[in-house]
Every structure is written in C-alpha cells, then in structure tokens.
C-alpha positions in Angstrom: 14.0 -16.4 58.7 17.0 -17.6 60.0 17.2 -14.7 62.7 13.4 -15.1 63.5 13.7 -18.9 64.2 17.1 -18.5 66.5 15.5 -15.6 68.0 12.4 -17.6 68.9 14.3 -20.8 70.4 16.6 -18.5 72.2 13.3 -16.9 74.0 11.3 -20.0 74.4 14.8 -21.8 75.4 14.6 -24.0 72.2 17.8 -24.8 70.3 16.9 -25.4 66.8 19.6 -27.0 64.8 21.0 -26.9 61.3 18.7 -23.5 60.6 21.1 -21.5 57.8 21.3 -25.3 56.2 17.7 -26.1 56.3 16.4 -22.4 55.4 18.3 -21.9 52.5 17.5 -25.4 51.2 13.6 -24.4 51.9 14.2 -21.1 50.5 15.8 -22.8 46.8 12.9 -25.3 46.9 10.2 -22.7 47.1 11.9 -21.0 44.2 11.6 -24.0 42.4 8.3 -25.1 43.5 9.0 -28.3 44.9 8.1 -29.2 47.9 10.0 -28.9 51.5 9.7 -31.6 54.8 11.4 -29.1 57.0 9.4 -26.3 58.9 10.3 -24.0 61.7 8.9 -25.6 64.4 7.5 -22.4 66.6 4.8 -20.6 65.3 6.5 -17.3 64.4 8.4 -19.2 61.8 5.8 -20.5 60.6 4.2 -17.9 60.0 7.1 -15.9 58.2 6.8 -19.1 55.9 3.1 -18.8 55.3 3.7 -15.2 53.9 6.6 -16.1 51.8 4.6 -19.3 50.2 1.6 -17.3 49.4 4.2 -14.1 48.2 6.0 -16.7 45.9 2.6 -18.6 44.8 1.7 -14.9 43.7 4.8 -14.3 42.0 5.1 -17.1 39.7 1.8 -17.4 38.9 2.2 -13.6 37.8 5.7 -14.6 35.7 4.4 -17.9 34.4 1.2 -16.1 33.1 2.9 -13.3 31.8 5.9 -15.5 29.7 3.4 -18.0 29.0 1.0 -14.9 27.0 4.8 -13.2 25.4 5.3 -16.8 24.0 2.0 -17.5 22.8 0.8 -14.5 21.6 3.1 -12.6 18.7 3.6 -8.6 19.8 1.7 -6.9 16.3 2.3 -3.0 15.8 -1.1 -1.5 14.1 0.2 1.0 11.8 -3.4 2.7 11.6 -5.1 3.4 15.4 -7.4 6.1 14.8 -8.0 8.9 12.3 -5.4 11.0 13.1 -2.9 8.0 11.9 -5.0 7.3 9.2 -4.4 11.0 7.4 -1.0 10.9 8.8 0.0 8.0 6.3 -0.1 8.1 2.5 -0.1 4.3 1.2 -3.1 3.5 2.2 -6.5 5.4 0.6 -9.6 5.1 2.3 -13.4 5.1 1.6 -16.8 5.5 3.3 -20.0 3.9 3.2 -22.3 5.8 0.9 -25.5 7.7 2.9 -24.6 7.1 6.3 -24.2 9.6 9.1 -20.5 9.4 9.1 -20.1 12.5 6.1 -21.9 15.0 8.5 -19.9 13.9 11.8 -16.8 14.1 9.8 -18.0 17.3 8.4 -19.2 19.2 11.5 -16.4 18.1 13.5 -14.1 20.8 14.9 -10.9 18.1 14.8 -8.5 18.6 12.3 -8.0 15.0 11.6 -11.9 14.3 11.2 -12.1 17.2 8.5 -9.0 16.3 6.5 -10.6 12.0 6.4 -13.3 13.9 4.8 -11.2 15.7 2.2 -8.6 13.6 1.0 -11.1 9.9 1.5 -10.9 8.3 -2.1 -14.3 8.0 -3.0 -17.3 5.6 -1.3 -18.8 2.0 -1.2 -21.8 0.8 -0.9 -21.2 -0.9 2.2 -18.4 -2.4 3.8 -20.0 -6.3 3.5 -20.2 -5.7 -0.5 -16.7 -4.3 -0.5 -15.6 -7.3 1.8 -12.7 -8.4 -0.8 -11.2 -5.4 -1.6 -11.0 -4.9 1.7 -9.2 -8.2 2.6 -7.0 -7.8 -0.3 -5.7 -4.7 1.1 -6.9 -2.2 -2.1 -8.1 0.0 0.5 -9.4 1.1 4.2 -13.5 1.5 5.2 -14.6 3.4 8.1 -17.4 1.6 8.6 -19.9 0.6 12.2 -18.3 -1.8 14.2 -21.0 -4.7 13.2 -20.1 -4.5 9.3 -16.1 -4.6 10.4 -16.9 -7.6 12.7 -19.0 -9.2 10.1 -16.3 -8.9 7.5 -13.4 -10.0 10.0 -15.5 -13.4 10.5 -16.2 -13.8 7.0 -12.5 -13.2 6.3 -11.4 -15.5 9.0 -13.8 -18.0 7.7 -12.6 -18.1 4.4 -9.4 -18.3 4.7 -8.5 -19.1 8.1 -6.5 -16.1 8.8 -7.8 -12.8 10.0 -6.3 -10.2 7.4 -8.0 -7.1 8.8 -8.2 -4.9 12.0 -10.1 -2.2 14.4 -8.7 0.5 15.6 -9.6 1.2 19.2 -10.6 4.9 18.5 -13.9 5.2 18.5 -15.2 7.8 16.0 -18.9 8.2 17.2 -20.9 6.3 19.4 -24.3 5.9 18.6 -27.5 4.5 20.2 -30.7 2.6 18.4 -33.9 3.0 19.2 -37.5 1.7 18.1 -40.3 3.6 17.3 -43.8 1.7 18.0 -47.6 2.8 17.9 -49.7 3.7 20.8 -51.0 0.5 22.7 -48.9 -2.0 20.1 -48.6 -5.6 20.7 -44.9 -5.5 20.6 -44.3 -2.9 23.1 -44.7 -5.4 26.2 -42.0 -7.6 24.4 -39.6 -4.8 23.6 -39.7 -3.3 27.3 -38.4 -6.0 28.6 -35.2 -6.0 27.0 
C-alpha cells in the first residue's frame, strides 16, 4: 500500500505524509477489527483498501466461525460407519428386524461385508421401537430404517436428555413407498398432489 500511495502522489504531484506510519497502524487495526480515521486519499489507495477490508472481513469471519464450531462442538470418532466396520469389530453383536426386506438384500448381495452381517448377526427383534432399551443400554446394534433409528434417538434423548445412540452415514438400501388406490377413488385427487 505504501508503494501504491507514494507512487500515486508522485504522479498526480501529491506528497502524502507519514505513509509507512499510518499504513502499518491501518494495517494492525484491520487485524484487530477496530476501526481506522486515516485513508489514502487518491482513489487507487482506496481502492487497494477496499479489497483488503472485504479480504480480511472474509477471513475472520471464516476463522471466527470455524474456532467458534472446534470450541463448541466436541470432535466424536464413530467406531461403527457402515457394515464393513460393523463385521470388522467383535464387541459389539448385532440384530435385525424380524420379516423385513433387509435378510434378502443382505442375502443376495455380492459384497462381502453384506453377506458375512448376515452370517455372524446374533439373532432378531421384533422391531427396533420394542427393542428401544436394549438398544440404549448398549446390549446390542439394530440395522434397522432410518424412521425407527430416528424414533428411538428422540425417545432416548427425551428420556434421558442425552442422545446415547448413532447412524452411520452408509446407507445400506434406499427404498421408495408407494400407494396403491382403486380406479376412480376419492383419495386419488388428494394423494396426486403431493
């Protein structure tokens, strides 16, 4: 800046005084976001200032945000993130919902890690909302449908006011509903519109 402003009076026959003093003071105070009374006076200078306001607005709102999230918010390590850690692991047996989809997709899958879930699971539940406190209490893992593990996670964190449990992000299978209606019904109007 200083080399811009000098350069600037020098062509326009301006003599700007006290530039290194004043630039480096401007410089600290936009680091700490206070707030400077001295500008460059010619527009080039001004402009150079623009660009490093909005560069350093940028870049402490970016480092505020981030330290204010690394504070806040305690880094967890999930030991179990899909299937493939799930059979990698031993402490921890597992279970599915009785007469649900989830035997044949484990079953027909070509993945290693689907078929060996299937093998070495440790029996089934009835459902994961009926099996809610043995879950909680850590007795075992559920792969269940993302509605039952949400359903349980509120109920746990509405109990107790801590959230014991977790989803992994893999998804297994996605699936899709649909609804089956008679010719000419009365609810069909309703239902297309959703």
């Amino acid at each position: 800046m200083v080399v811009l402003v000098k350069g600037e009076g020098y062509i326009i026959g301006y003599n700007p005084k006290m530039v290194v003093g004043h630039s480096a003071v401007w410089t600290l105070q936009t680091m700490t976001q206070e707030s400077s009374h001295w500008l460059p006076s010619m527009d080039s200078g001004r402009l150079l200032v623009l660009t490093w306001l909005l560069a350093s607005l940028v870049f402490m709102t970016s480092y505020s945000g981030i330290l204010t999230s690394m504070l806040t918010v305690p880094r967890i390590t999930i030991p179990i993130d899909s299937l493939a850690d799930l059979v990698a692991q031993s402490d921890l047996p597992w279970k599915l919902e009785a007469g649900v989809m989830m035997f044949n997709i484990l079953a027909d899958s070509t993945k290693p890690e689907y078929q060996e879930t299937l093998r070495r699971m440790n029996g089934s539940i009835i459902g994961c909302w009926v099996s809610r406190e043995d879950l909680v209490e850590g007795k075992f893992a559920a792969i269940c449908d993302k509605t039952s593990q949400k359903k349980v996670m509120s109920w746990d964190f509405s109990t107790t006011g801590q959230c014991h449990l977790y989803i992994t992000s893999e998804n297994i299978y996605f699936s899709q509903m649909s609804m089956a209606f008679r010719i000419n019904s009365s609810y069909l109007a309703g239902t297309d519109r959703m």
